[in-house]
C-alpha positions, 0 to 999 in steps of 0.5 A: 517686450518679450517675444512668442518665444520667450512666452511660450517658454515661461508658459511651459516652465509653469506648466512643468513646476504643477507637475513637479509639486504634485510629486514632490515628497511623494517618494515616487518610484524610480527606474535606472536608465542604461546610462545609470541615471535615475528616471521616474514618473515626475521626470516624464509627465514633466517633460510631456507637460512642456513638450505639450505647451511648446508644440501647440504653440509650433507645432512645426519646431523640433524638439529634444527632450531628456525623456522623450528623445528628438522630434523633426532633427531637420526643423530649423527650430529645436527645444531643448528641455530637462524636465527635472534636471537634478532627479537624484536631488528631487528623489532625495527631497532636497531642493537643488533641482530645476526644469531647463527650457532652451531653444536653439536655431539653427547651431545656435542657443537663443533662449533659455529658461531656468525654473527651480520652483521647489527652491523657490528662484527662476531666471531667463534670457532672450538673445538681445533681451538682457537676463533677468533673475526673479523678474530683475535684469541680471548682470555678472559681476566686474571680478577680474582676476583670480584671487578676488574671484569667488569660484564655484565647481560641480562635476569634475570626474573627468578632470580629476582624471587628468593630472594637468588639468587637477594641478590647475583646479588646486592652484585656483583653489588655493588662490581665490577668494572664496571656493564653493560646489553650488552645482547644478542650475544655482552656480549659473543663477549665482553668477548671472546675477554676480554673486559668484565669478566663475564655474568649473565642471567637467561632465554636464549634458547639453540639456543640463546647461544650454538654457543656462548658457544664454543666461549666462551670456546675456547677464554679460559673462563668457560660457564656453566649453573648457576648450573655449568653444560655444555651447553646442549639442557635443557639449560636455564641459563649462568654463563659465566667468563673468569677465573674459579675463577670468575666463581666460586665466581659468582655460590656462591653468586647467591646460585648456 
């Protein structure tokens, strides 16, 4: 059975993917951030719809959105949320963009949703509650070892900067069975339910991937940053596998 939480959540992703439909291929405009990243009006009206849904329901949590920023730093309960996480995809009109719902307490991760209603696949999890993936329990897969390992890479920018870690991700790629750049929310829904084994970025946001994480680790996976750490707000990188031997054999090649 499912707690307030994880309802509140999955009411607030619904709630989001209106939004969402209602812009989509409608060639909305779009604004640069100071980071260069590019916002419009889907991504904000998104984000408001959620933070709507979620603060009626605790109006007393914390909240920390892509769009909207932080609300009560000091509450013991934080909502982390990217409304349209992939906003290049979706002003591009291809599909691989997704609303990211997280909740933290404290310093620790204990929900997530992941909402891709325009590819037309969601997945969730609740600390202890398993994973599931479209409604079914989702489990990672059993591959231990690199070279029957499917592995999945997104950003690697910063790694790529780095000659160690560059040589590491080459000898992988030559190694395993299969390489492929899935990206954004799907690798994560692929490896959560076993389809692939391992994933490899350098350069995410928190937000991007803190919903994930908890999918991640209740399908029974390793999450971590490339330094073996838990998924935090300082968070920048993934080593994501589906055993504990996979995870470690990708940290050692890439110098971690």
């Amino acid at each position: 059975m499912s707690s307030i939480y994880l309802e509140t959540a999955l009411a607030a992703a619904r709630a989001a993917e209106t939004v969402v439909r209602k812009y989509w291929q409608q060639n909305v405009d779009i604004t640069i951030k100071a980071d260069a990243s590019p916002v419009t009006v889907a991504d904000v009206e998104t984000e408001e719809a959620i933070k709507a849904v979620i603060l009626e329901q605790f109006p007393d949590h914390g909240f920390y959105g892509e769009e909207t920023g932080k609300t009560r730093p000091d509450a013991e309960y934080t909502w982390l949320v990217d409304p349209i996480d992939g906003t290049k995809s979706f002003v591009r009109e291809y599909p691989f963009f997704s609303t990211q719902i997280a909740l933290m307490r404290g310093d620790q991760l204990i929900l997530g949703v992941s909402s891709a209603p325009v590819f037309g696949e969601y997945a969730y999890a609740e600390q202890g509650g398993g994973a599931f993936w479209m409604d079914k329990a989702a489990k990672v897969s059993q591959i231990d070892t690199m070279a029957a390992a499917t592995l999945s890479v997104g950003n690697l920018k910063t790694l790529a900067a780095n000659p160690t870690g560059w040589a590491g991700l080459a000898s992988m790629v030559r190694e395993v069975n299969r390489t492929r750049g899935y990206g954004d929310f799907y690798h994560y829904h692929l490896l959560a339910r076993g389809a692939i084994d391992l994933v490899v970025e350098s350069d995410v946001n928190v937000l991007d991937i803190a919903a994930l994480s908890v999918i991640v680790l209740e399908a029974g996976g390793v999450f971590t940053d490339l330094e073996g750490k838990p998924v935090g707000l300082d968070t920048t990188t993934v080593c994501a596998a589906a055993t504990p031997e996979l995870h470690s054999e990708a940290r050692r090649r890439l110098g971690y």
